[in-house]
VMD Tcl script that draws the C-alpha trace (Angstrom):
set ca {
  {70.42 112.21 106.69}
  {70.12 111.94 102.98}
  {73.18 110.22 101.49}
  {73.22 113.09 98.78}
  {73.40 115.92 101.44}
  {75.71 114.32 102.93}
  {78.38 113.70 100.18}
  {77.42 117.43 99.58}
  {78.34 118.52 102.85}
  {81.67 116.67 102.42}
  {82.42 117.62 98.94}
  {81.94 121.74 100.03}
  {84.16 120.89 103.28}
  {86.93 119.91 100.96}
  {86.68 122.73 98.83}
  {87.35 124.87 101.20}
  {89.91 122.66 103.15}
  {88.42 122.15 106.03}
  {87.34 118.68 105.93}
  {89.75 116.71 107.64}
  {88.92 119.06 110.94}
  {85.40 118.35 110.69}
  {83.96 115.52 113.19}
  {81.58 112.95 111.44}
  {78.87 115.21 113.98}
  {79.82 118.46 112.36}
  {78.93 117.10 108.84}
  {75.83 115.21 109.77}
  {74.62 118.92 111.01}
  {76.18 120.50 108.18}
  {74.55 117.83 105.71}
  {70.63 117.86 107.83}
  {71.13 122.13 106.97}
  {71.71 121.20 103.34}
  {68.72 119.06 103.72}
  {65.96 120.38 105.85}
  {67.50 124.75 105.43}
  {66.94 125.60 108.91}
  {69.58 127.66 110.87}
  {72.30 125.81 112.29}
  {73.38 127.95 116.06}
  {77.21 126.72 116.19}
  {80.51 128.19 118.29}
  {82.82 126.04 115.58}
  {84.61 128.46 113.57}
  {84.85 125.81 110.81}
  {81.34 124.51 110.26}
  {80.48 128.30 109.95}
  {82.90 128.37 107.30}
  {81.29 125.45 105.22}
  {77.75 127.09 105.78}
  {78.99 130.15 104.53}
  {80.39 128.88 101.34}
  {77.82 127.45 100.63}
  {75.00 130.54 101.72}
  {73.38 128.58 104.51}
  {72.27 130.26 107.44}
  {73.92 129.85 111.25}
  {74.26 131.89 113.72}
  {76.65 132.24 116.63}
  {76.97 130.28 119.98}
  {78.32 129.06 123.22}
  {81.10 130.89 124.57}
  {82.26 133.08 121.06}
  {79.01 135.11 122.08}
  {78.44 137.19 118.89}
  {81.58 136.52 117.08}
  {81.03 135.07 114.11}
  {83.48 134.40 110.24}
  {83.28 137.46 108.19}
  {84.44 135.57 104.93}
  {85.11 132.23 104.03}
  {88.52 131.19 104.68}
  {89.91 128.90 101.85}
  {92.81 126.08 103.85}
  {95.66 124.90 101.90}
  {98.82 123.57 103.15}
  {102.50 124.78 103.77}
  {105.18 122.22 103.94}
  {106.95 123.44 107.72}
  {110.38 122.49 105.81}
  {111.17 123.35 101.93}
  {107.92 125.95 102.04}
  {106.15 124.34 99.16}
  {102.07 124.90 99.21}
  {100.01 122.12 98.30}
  {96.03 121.89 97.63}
  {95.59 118.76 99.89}
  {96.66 117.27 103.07}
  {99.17 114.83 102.82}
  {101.56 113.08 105.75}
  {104.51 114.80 105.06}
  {106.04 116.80 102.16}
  {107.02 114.65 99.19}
  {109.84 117.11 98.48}
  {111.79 117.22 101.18}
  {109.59 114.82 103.85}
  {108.79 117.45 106.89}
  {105.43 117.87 107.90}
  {102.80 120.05 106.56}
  {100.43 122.62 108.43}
  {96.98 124.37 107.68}
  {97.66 127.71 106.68}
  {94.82 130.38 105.00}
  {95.17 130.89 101.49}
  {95.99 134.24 99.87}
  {93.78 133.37 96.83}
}
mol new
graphics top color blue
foreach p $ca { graphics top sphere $p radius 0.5 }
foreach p [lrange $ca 0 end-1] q [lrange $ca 1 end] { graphics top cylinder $p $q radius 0.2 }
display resetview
């Protein structure tokens, strides 16, 4: 893997939020697409996501048959207590300390 693909691979992963569900695997394929273009055949919802954003070509797998994203999904972060949205993934909400989830963005 070429260190530049891969910081690619990871930079597009957090723009679109999904980077701290990605496995070290998923971004070594994600970063040897980047690198070499070839078609990446995947069943993770989220590396399709990445490849998407960034117009790379994959097609479905495994046991999602034919299903595959129809847009890429943008993740941003709800706080479960106060509400508050935030941009990145933090341990807890500094506002009010409860946790935050994943949630889509509207945006």
């Amino acid at each position: 893997r070429s260190p530049t693909c891969l910081d690619e691979a990871r930079r597009l992963s957090a723009s679109t939020g999904d980077l701290p569900f990605l496995s070290i695997p998923d971004l070594s394929v994600i970063s040897l697409s980047f690198e070499i273009g070839g078609t990446v055949i995947t069943d993770d919802f989220r590396v399709q996501n990445v490849l998407k954003a960034a117009g790379l070509p994959f097609q479905p797998a495994g046991e999602i048959g034919d299903r595959t994203i129809g847009s890429v999904w943008k993740w941003i972060y709800r706080c479960r207590g106060c509400g508050r949205y935030y941009d990145e993934e933090m341990p807890d909400c500094p506002i009010c300390g409860s946790d935050l989830r994943p949630v889509r963005s509207r945006g």
